[in-house]
C-alpha positions in Angstrom: -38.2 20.6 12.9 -36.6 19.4 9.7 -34.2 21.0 8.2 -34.0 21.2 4.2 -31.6 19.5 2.1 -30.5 20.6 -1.0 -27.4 18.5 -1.3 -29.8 16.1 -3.7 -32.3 16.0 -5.8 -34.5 19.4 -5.8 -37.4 20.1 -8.5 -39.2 23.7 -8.7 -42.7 23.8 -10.1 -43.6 26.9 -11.1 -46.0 29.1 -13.1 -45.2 29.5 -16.9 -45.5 33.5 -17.1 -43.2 36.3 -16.4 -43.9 35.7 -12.4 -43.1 32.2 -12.1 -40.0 32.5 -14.5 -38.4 34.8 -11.9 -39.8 32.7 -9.1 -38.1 30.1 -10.7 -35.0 31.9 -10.8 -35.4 33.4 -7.6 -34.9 29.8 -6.2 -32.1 28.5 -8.1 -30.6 31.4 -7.6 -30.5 30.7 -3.6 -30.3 27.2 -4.0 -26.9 27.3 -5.7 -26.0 29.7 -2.9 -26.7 27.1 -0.4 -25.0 24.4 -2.0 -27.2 22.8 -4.6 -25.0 21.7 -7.8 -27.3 23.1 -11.2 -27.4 20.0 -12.3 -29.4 18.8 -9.3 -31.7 21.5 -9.8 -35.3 20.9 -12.1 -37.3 23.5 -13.0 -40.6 22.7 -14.3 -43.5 25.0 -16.2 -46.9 23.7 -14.7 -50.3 25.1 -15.0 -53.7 24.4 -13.3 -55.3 21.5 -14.1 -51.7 19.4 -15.8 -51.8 16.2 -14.1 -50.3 16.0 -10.7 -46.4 15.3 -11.2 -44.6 12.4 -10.3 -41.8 14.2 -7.8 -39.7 10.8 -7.9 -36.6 10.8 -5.4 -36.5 14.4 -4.7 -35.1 15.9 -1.4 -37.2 19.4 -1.5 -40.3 20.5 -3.9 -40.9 24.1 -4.7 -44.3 25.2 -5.5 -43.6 28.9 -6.7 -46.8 31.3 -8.1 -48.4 28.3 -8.5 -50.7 25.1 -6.5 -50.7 21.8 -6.8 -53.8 19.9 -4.8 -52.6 16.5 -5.5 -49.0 17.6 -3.8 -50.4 19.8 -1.0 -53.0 17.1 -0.4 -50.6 14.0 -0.2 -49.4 13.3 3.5 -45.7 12.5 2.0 -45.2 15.4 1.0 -45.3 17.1 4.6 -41.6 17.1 5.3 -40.7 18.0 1.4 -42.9 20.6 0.3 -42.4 24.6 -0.1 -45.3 26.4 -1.1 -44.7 30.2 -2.1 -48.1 31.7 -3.8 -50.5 35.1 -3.7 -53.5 33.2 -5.3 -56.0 34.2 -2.9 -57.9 31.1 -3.7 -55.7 28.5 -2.9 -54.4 30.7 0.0 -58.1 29.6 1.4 -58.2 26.9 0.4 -54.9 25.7 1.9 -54.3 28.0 4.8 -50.9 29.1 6.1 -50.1 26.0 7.4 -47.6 24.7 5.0 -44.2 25.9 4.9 -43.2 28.7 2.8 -44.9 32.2 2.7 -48.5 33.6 1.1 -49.2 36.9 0.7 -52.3 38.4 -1.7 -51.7 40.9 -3.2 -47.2 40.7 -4.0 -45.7 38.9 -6.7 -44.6 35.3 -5.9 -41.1 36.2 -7.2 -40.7 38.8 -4.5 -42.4 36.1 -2.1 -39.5 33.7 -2.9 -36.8 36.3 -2.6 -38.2 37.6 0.7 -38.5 33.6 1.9 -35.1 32.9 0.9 -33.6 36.4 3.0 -35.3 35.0 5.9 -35.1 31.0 7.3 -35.6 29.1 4.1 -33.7 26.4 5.8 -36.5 26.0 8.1 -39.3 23.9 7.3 -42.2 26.4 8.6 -44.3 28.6 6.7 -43.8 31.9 7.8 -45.8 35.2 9.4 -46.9 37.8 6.5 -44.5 40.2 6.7 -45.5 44.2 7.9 -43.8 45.6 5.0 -44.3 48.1 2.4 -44.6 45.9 -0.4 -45.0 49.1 -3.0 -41.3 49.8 -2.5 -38.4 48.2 -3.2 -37.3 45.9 -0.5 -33.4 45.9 1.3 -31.7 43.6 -1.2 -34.4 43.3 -3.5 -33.2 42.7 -6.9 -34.7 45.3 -8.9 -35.9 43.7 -11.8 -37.8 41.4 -9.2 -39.0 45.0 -7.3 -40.5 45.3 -11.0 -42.2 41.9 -12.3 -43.6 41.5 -8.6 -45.4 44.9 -8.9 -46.5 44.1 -12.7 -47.9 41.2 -11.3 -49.7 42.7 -8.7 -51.1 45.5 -11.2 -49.2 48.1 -8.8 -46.9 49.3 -11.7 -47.4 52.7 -12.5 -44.7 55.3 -14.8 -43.6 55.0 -18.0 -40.3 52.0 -16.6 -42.9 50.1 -14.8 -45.1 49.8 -17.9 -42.0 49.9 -20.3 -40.9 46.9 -18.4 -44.2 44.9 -18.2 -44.2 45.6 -22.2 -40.5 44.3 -22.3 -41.8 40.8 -20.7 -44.8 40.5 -22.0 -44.1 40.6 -25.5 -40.9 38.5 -25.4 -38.2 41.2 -26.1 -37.2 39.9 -22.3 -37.7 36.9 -21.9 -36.5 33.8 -20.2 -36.1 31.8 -23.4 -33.8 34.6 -24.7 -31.4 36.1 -22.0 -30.3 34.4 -18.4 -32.7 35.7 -15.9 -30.6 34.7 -13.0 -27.8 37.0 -14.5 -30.2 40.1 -13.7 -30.7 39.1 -9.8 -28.2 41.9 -8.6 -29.2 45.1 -6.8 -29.3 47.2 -9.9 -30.8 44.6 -12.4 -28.4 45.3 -15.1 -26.2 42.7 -17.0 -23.3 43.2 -19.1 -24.1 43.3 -22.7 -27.9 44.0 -22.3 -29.2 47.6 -22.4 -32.0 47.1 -20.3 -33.2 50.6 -20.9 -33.0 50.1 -24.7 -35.1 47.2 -24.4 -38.0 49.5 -21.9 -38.1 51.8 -24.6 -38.5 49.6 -27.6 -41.2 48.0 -25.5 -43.0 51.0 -24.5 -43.4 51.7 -28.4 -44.5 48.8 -29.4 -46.8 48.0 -26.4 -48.7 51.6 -27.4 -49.0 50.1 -30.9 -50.4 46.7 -30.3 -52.4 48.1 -27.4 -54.3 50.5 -29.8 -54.7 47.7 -32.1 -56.4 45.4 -29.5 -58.4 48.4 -28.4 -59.6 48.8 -31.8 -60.6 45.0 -31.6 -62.9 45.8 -28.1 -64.4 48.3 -30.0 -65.5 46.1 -33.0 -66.1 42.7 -31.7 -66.1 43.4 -27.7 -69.6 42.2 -26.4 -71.6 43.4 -22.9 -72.9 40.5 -21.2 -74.9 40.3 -17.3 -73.8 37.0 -15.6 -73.4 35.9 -11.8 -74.7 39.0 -10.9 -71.8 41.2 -12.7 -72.7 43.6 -16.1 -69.2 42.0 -17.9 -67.6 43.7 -21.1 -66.3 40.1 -22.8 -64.1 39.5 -25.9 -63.0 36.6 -27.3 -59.2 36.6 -27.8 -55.9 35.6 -26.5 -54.5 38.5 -25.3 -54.3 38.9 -21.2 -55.3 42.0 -19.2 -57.6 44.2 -18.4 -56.4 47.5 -19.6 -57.1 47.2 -23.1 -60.7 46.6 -22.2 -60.8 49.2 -19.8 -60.1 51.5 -22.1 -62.5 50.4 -24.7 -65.1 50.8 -22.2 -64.5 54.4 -21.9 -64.0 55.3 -25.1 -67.8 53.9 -25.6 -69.0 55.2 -22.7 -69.8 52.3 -21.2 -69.9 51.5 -17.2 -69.1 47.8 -16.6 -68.1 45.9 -13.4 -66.0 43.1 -14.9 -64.2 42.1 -17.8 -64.0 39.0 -19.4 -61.5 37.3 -21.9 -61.3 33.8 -23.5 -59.9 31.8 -26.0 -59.8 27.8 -26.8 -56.3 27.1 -25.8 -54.1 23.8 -27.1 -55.8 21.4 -24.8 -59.3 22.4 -26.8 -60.7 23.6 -23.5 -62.0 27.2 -23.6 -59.5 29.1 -20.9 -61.9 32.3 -19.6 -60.3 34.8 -17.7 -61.7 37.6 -15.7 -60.9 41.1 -14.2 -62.2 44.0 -11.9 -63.7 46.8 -13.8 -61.5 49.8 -12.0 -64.2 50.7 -8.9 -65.2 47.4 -8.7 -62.5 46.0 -6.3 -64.6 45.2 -3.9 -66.0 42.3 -6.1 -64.1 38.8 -5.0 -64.4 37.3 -8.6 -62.0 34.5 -7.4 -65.3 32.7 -5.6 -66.9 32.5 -9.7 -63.7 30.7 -10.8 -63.4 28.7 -7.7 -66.7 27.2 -8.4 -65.7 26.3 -12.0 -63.0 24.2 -10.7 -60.3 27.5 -11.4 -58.9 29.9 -8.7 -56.6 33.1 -8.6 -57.0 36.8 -7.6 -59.8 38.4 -6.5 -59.4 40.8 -9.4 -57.5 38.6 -11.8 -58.4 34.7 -12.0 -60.0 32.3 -14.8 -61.0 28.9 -15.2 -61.6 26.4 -18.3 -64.6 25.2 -19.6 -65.9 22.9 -22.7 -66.0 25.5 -25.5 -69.5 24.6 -26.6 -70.7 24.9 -23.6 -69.4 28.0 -22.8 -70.5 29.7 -26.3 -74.0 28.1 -25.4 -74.3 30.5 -22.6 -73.1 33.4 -24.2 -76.9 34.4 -24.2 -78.3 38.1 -23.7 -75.4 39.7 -24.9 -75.2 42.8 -27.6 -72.2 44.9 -29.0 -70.2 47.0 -26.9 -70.7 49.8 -30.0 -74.1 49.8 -32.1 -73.1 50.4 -35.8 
């Protein structure tokens, strides 16, 4: 069994959202602690579909809340690859036979935190652990407790939401503060009122999110497709709730919900979401098909615009003026 060496060269790949930023930090946080100098360390922002990246030299790859099928497909990488994910459709598609650790259903960043706490020296993926992942871990940094259970749509009280407001809409963010200063046990850092921030958040987020509510209402659009009666909007806001919620306030029953927007690359990104109730539906098979993957509640793909707006047939209003 090899044994991983962080003495050179080490990149992280990792998802570009609040997850994969504390993934990301999650793993240079350890790898310092076993020896890797920072300026060995790349971390990288990759999403679906970039081409495959050119690893070069480097002694260990992390693949954090994200896959990469032309790494986890190449036979070179055997020996250099750590894959820690939740997607339940690359956690098919790729089995549990790489090292690193998969669970659906927890957030990647408390994936990598529980990896590292274990053998992470040990190129082997390891056995799901027979935890209760809706409470905060022994050790688990508690800001990490939090984004894992955003991510996972388990967070519930006015912190958990207060925080996933905080994140989402950049007054915390990665870009602006040190996240790897916030990996103690409490999840405070000296200077930064934390709870300030939660509270700020929690204003604003009520704000905007009556705002984009206001937007289901008016432009929102009720659509039956692969078998699913979809409410669908066309924006770039991410979510479900704010549909959910417009749903209900028109009194209408839907099973899924439906987002999208043409994003920089001038493809048409389409996300998707369980309808609360509808659980039971694995909508990670639809984006699988389209060449996408995720969650079976929470997953998307891209498409050619046109040809997405071409089938944007049988639909009418969410609300009849």
């Amino acid at each position: 069994m090899k044994v991983l060496d962080f003495t050179r060269p080490v990149i992280v790949y990792h998802r570009k959202d609040p997850d994969g930023w504390f993934s990301n930090a999650v793993c240079r946080h350890h790898l310092r602690q076993h020896g890797a100098a920072p300026e060995t360390i790349r971390s990288i922002g990759w999403e679906y579909r970039d081409p495959t990246p050119d690893v070069g030299d480097a002694s260990v790859v992390f693949l954090v809340d994200i896959s990469c099928e032309g790494l986890q497909s190449d036979p070179a990488m055997a020996d250099r690859l750590v894959w820690i994910d939740h997607h339940i459709s690359a956690i098919k598609q790729w089995g549990e036979t790489l090292p690193g650790l998969r669970v659906d259903g927890v957030g990647a960043c408390r994936l990598a935190w529980h990896w590292w706490t274990r053998d992470p020296l040990a190129m082997h993926a390891l056995e799901p652990p027979r935890v209760d992942w809706a409470k905060q871990q022994e050790g688990e940094p508690y800001l990490v407790f939090l984004v894992g259970l955003r991510d996972a749509w388990r967070h519930v009280g006015t912190e958990h939401e207060g925080w996933c407001e905080a994140v989402c809409l950049g007054l915390y963010s990665p870009t602006a503060y040190d996240m790897e200063g916030y990996l103690g046990a409490d999840g405070y850092k000296q200077g930064m009122d934390l709870a300030s921030i939660i509270r700020n958040a929690s204003v604003l987020g009520q704000y905007l999110g009556e705002v984009r509510r206001q937007d289901a209402l008016e432009a929102g659009m009720l659509r039956f497709w692969e078998g699913i009666l979809w409410l669908c909007l066309n924006t770039q806001a991410r979510g479900s709730g704010v549909l959910t919620e417009a749903a209900l306030r028109a009194g209408v029953k839907v099973e899924g919900l439906c987002v999208w927007s043409v994003n920089a690359k001038g493809r048409c990104a389409v996300r998707m979401y369980h309808a609360p109730g509808h659980e039971h539906l694995d909508l990670s098979k639809i984006a699988t098909a389209r060449g996408g993957g995720g969650h079976r509640g929470a997953c998307g793909f891209e498409t050619d615009p046109a040809e997405w707006l071409n089938s944007l047939t049988n639909t009418r209003p969410l609300v009849v003026v």
